[in-house]
N, CA, C and O atoms as a DFTB+ gen file, in Angstrom:
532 C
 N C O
     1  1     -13.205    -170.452      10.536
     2  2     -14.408    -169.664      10.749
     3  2     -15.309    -169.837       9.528
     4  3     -14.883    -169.769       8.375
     5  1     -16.620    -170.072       9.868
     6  2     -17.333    -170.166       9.107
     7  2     -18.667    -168.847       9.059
     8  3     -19.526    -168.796       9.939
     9  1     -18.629    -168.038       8.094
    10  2     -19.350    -166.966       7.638
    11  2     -20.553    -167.456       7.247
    12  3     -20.597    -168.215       6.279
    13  1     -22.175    -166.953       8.217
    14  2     -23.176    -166.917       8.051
    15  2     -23.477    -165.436       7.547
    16  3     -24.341    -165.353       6.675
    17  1     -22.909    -164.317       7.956
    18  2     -24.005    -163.281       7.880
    19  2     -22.531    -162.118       7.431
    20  3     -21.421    -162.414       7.873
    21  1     -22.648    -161.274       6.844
    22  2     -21.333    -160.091       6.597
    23  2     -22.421    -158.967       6.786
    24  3     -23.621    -159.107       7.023
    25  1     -21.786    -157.973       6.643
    26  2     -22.688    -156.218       6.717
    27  2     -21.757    -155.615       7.450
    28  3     -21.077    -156.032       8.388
    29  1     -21.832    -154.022       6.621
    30  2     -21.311    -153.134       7.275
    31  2     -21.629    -151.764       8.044
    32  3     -22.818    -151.644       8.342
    33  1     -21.010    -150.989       8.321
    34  2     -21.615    -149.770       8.878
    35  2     -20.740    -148.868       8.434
    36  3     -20.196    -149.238       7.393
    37  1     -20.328    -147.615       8.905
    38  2     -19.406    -146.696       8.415
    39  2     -18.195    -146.904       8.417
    40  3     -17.382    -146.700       7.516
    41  1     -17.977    -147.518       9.930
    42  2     -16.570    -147.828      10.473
    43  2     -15.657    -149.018      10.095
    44  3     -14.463    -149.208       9.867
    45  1     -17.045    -149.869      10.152
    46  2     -16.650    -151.523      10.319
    47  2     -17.225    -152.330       9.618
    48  3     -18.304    -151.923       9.188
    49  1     -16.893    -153.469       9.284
    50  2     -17.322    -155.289       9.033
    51  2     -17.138    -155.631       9.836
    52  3     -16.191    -155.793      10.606
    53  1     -18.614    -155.889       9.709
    54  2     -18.688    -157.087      10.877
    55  2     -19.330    -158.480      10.062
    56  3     -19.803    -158.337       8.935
    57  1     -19.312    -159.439      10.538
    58  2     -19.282    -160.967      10.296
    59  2     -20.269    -161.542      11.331
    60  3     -20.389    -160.995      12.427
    61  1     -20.939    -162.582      11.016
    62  2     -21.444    -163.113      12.077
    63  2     -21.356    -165.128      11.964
    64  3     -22.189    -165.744      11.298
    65  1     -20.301    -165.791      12.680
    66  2     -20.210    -166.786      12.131
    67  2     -21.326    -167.605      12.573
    68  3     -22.376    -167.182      13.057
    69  1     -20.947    -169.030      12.327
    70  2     -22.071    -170.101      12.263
    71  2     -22.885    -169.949      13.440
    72  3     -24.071    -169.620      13.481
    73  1     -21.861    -170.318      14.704
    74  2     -21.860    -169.851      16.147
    75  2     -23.099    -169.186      16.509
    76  3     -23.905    -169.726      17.268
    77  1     -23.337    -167.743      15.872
    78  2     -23.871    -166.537      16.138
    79  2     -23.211    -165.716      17.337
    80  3     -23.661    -165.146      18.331
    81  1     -21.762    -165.940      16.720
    82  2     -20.814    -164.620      17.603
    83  2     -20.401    -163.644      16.394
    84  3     -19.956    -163.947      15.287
    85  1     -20.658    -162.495      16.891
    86  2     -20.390    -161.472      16.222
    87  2     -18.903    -161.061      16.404
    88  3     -18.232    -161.184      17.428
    89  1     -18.466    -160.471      15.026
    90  2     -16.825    -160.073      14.952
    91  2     -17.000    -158.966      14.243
    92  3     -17.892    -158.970      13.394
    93  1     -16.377    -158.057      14.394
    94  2     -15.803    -156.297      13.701
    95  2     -14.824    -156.103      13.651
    96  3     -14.089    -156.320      14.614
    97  1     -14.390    -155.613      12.515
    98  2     -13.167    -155.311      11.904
    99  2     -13.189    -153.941      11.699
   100  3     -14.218    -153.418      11.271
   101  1     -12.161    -153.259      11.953
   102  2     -12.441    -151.039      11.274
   103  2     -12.076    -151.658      10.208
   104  3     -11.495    -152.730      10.040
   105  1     -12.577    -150.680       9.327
   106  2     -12.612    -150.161       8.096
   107  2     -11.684    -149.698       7.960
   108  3     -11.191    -150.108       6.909
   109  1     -10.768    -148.663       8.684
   110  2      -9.697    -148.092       8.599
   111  2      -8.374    -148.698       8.156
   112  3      -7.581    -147.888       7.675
   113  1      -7.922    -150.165       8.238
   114  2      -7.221    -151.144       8.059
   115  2      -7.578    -151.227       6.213
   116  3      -6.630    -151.464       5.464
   117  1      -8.639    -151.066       5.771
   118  2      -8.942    -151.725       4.634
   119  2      -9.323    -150.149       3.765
   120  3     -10.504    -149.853       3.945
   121  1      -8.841    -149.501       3.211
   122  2      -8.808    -148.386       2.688
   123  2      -9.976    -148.328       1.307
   124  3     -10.910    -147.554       1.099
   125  1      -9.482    -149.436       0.554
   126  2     -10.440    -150.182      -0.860
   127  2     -11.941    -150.406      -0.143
   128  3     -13.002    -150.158      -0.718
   129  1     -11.862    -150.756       0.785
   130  2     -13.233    -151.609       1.320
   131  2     -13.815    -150.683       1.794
   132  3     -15.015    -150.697       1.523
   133  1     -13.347    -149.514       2.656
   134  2     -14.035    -148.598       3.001
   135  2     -14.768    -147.343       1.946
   136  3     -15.726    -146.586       2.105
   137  1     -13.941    -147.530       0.996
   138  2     -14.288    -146.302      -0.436
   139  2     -15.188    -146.745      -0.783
   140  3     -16.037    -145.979      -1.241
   141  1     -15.514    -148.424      -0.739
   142  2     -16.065    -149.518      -2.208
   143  2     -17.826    -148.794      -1.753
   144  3     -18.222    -148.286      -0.704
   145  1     -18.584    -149.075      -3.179
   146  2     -19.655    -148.950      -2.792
   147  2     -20.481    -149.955      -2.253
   148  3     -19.892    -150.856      -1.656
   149  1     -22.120    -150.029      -2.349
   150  2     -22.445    -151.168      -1.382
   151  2     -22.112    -152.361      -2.459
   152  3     -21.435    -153.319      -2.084
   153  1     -22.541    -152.294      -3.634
   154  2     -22.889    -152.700      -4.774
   155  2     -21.164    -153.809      -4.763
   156  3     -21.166    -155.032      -4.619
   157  1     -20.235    -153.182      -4.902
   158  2     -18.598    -153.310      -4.614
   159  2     -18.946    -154.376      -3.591
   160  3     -19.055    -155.572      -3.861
   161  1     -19.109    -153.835      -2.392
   162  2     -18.779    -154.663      -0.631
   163  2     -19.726    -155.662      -0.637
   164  3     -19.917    -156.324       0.383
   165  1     -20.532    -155.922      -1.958
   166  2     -21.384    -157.296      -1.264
   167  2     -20.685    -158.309      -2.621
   168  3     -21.036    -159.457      -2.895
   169  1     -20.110    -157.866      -3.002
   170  2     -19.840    -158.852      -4.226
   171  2     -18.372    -159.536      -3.733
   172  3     -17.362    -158.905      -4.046
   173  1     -18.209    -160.768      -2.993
   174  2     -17.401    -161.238      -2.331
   175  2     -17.276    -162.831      -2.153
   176  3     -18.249    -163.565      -1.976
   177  1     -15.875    -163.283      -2.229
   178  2     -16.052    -164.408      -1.956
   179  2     -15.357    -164.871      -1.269
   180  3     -14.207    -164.432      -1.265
   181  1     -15.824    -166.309      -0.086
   182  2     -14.943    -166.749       1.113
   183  2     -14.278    -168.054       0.842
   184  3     -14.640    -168.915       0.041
   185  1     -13.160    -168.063       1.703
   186  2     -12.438    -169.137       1.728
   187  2     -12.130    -169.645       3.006
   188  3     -12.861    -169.492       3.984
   189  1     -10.505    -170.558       3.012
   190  2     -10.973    -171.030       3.893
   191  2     -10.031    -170.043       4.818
   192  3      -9.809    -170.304       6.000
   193  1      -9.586    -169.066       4.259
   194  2      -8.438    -168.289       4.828
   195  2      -9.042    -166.749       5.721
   196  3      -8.797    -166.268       6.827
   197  1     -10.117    -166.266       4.312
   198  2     -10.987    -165.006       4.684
   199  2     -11.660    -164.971       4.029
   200  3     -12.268    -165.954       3.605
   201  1     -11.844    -163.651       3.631
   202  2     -12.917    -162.855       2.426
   203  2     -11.888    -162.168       1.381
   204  3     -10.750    -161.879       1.749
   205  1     -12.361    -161.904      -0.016
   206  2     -12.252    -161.479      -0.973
   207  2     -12.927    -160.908      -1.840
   208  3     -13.789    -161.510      -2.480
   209  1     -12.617    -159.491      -2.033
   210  2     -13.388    -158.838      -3.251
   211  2     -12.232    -158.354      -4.275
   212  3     -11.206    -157.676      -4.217
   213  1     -12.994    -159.105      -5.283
   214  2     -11.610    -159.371      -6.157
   215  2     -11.709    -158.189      -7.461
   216  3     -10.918    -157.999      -8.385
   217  1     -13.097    -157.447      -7.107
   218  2     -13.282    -156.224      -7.938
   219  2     -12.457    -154.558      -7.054
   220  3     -11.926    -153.639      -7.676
   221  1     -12.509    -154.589      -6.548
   222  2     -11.789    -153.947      -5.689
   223  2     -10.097    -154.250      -4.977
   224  3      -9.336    -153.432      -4.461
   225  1      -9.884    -155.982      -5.237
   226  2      -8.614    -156.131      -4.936
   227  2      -8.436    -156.195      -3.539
   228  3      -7.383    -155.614      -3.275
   229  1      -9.015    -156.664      -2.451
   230  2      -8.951    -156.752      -1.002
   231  2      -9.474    -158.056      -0.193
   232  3     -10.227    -158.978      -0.504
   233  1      -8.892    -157.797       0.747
   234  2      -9.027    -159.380       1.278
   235  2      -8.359    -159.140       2.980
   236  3      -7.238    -158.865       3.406
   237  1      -9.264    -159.321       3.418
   238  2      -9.572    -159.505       5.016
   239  2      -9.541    -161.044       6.035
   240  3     -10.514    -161.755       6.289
   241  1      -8.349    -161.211       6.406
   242  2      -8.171    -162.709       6.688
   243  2      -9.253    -162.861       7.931
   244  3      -9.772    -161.812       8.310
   245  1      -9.520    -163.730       8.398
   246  2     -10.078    -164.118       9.196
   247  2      -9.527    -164.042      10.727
   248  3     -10.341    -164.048      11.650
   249  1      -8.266    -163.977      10.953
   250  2      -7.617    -163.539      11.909
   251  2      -7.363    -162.488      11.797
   252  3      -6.241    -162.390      12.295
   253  1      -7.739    -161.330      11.371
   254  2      -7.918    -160.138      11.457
   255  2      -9.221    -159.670      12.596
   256  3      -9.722    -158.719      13.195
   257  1      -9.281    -160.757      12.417
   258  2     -11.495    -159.969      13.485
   259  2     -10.875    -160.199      14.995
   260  3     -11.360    -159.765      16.040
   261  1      -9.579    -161.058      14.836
   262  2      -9.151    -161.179      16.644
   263  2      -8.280    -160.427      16.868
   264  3      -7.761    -160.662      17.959
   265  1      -7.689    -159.288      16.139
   266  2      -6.818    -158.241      16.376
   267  2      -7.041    -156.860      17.080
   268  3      -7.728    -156.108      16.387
   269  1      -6.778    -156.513      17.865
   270  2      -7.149    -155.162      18.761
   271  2      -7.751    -153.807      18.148
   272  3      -7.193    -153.163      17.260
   273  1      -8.548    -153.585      18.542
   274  2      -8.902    -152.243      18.010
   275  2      -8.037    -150.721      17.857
   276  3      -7.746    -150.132      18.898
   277  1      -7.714    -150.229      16.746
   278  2      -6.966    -148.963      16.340
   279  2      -6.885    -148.450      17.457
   280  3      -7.817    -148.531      18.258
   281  1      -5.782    -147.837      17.719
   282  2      -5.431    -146.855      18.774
   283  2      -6.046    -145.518      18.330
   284  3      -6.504    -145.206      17.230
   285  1      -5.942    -144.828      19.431
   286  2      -6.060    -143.524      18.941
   287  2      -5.247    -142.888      18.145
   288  3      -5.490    -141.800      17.623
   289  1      -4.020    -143.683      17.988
   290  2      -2.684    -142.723      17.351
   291  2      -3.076    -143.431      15.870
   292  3      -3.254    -142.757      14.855
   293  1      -3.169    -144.712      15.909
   294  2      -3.503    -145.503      14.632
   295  2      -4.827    -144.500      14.146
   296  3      -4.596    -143.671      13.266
   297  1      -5.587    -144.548      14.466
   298  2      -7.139    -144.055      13.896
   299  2      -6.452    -142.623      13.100
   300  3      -6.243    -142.402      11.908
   301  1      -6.238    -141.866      14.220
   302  2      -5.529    -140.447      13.337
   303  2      -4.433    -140.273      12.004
   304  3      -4.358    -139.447      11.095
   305  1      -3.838    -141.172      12.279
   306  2      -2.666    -141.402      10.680
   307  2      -3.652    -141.914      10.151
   308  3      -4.171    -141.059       9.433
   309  1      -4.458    -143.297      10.095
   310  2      -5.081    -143.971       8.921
   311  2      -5.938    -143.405       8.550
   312  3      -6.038    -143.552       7.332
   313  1      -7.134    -142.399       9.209
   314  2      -7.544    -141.445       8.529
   315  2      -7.480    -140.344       7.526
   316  3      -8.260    -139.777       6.760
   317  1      -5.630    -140.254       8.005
   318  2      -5.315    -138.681       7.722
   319  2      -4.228    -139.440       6.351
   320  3      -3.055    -139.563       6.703
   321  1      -4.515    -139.871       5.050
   322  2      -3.246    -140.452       4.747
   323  2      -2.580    -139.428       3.589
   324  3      -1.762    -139.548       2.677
   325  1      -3.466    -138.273       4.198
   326  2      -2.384    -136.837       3.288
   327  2      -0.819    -136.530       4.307
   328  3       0.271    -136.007       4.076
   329  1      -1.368    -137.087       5.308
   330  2       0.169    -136.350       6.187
   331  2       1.126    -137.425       6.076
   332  3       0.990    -138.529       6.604
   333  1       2.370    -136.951       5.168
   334  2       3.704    -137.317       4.938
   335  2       4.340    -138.305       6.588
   336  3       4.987    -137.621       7.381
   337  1       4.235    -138.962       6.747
   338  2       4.541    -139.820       7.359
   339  2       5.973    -139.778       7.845
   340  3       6.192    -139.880       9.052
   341  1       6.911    -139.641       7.020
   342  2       8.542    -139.561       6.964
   343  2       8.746    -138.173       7.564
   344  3       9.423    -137.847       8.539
   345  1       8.026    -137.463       6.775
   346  2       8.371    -135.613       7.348
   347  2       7.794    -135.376       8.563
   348  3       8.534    -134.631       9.205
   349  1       6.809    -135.669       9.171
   350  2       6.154    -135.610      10.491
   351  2       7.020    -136.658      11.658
   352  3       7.290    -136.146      12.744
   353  1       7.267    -137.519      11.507
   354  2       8.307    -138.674      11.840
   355  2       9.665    -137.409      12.257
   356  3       9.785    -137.060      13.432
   357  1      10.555    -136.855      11.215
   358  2      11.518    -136.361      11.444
   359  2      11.273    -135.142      12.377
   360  3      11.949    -134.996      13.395
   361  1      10.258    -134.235      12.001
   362  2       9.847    -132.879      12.932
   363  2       9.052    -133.387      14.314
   364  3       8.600    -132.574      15.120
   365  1       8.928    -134.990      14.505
   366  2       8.941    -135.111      15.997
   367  2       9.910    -135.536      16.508
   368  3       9.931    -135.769      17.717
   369  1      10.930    -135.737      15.732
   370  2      12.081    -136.525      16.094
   371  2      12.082    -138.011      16.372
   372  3      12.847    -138.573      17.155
   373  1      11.179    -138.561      15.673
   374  2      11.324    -140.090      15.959
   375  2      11.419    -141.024      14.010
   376  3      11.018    -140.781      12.872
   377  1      12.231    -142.134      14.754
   378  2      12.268    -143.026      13.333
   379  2      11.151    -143.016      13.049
   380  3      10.214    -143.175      13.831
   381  1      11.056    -142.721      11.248
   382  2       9.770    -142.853      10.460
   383  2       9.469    -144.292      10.135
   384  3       8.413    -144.637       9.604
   385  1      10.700    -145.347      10.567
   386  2       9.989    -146.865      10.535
   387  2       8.934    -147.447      11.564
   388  3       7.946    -148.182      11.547
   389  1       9.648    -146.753      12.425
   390  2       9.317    -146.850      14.193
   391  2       7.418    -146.179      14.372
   392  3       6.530    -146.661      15.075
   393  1       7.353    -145.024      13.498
   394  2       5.950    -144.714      13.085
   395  2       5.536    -145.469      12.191
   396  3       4.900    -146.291      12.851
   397  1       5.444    -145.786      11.074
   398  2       5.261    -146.463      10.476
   399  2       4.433    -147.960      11.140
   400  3       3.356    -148.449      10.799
   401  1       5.408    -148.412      12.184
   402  2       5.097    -149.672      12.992
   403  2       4.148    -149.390      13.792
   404  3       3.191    -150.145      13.960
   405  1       4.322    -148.032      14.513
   406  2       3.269    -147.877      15.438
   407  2       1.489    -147.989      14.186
   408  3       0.433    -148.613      14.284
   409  1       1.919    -147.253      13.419
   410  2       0.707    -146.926      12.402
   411  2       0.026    -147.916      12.352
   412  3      -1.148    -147.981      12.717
   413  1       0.850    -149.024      11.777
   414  2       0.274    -150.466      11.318
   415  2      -0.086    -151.809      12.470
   416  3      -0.687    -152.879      12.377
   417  1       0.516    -151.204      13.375
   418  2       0.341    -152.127      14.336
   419  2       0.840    -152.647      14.721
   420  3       0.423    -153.053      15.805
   421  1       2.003    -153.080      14.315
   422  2       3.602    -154.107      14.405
   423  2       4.040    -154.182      15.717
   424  3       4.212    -155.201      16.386
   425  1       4.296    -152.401      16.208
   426  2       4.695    -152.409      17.223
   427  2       3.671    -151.329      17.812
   428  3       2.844    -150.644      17.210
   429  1       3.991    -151.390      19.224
   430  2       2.992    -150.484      20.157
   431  2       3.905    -149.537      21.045
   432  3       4.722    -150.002      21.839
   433  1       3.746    -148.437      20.892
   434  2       4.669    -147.218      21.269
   435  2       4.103    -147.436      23.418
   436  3       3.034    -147.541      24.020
   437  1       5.417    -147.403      23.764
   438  2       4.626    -146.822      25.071
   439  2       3.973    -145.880      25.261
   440  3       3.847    -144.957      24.456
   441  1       3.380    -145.959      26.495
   442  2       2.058    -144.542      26.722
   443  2       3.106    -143.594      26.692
   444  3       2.590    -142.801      25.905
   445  1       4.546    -142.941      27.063
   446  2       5.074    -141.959      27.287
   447  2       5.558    -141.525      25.527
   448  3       5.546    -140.363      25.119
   449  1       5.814    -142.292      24.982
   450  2       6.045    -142.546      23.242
   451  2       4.969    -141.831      22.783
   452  3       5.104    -140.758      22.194
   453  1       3.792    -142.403      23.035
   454  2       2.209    -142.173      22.214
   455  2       1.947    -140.565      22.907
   456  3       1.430    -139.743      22.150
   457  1       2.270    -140.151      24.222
   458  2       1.714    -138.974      24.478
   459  2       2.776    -138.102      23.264
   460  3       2.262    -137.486      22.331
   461  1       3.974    -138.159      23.417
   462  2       5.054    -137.151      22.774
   463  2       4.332    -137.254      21.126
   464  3       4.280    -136.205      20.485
   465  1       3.887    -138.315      20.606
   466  2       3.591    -138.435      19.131
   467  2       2.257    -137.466      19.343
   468  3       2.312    -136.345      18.838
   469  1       1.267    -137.787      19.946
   470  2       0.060    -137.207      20.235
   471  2       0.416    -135.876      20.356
   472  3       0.048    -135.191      19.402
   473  1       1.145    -135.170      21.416
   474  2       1.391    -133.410      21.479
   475  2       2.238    -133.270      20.137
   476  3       2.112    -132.059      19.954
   477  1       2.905    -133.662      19.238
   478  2       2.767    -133.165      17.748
   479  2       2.253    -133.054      17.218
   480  3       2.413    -132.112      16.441
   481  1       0.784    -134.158      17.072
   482  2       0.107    -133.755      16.425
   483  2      -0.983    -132.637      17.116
   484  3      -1.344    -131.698      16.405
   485  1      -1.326    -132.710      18.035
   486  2      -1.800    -131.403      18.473
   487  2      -0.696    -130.114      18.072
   488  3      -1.268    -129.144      17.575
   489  1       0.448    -130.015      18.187
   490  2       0.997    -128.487      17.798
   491  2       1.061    -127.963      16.244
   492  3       1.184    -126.784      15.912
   493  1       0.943    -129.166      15.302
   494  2       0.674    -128.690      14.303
   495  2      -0.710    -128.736      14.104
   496  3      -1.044    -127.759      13.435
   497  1      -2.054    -129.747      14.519
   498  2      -3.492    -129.058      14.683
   499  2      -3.727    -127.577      14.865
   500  3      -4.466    -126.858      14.193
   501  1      -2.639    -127.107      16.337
   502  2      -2.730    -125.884      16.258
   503  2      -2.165    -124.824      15.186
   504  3      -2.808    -123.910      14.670
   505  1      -0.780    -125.165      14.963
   506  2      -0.721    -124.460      13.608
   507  2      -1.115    -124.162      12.482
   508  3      -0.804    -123.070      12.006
   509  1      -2.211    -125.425      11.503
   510  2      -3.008    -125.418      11.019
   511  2      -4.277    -124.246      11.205
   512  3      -4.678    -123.464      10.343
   513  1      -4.756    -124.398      12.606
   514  2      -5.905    -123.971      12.950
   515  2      -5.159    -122.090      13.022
   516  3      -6.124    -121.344      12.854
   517  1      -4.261    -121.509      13.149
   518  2      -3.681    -120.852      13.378
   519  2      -3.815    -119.945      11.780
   520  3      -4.358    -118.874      11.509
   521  1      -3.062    -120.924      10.948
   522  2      -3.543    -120.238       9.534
   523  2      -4.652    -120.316       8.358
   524  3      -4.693    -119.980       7.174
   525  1      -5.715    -121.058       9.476
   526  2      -7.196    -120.518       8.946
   527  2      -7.525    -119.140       9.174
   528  3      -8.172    -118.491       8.353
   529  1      -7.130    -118.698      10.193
   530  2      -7.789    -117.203      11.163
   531  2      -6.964    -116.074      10.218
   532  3      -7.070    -114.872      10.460
């Protein structure tokens, strides 16, 4: 892939190669890249592999832009990266590797998997919301 055009938005990088096909990447995957300022995110250099910002320490392969978009279960952990992962894992009763995989992408929980992970995190949303009041 050859990089004509980069820019971002809140969520995403997007790329625009020689072609003029557009590619987006979340932000959510790239934690450094999403903090960085603009000043940070334009100071970058390509290869023949991806991108690199070597002030920030990150690097976005190029086969990353053909990878599926965050789940809903993904979006909520990678957002949230105060919630203990291992301890939420055990109080739903599932392996914290097995989350972990779902998190990152590795593996993909079935829909009956993803609902049971999903109503945990709704019952502690509610508990939370419970000891605001």
């Amino acid at each position: 892939m050859k990089i004509k055009k980069l820019w971002f938005n809140d969520d995403y990088l997007y790329v625009l190669d020689e072609q003029g096909k557009e590619y987006r990447q979340s932000l959510l995957f790239y934690p450094a890249l999403q903090k960085a300022s603009d000043v940070q995110r334009q100071k970058y250099t390509l290869s023949t592999a991806g991108i690199h910002w070597r002030d920030i320490n990150e690097d976005v392969s190029y086969e990353s832009f053909s990878y599926p978009e965050p789940t809903g279960l993904q979006r909520f952990f990678l957002a949230h990266k105060e919630i203990n992962i291992a301890e939420f894992a055990r109080l739903a009763g599932i392996n914290a590797t097995l989350l972990r995989n779902y998190i990152n992408g590795f593996k993909t929980p079935s829909p009956e998997r993803e609902r049971e992970i999903l109503a945990h995190v709704r019952r502690v949303g509610n508990e939370l919301a419970k000891a605001c009041f």
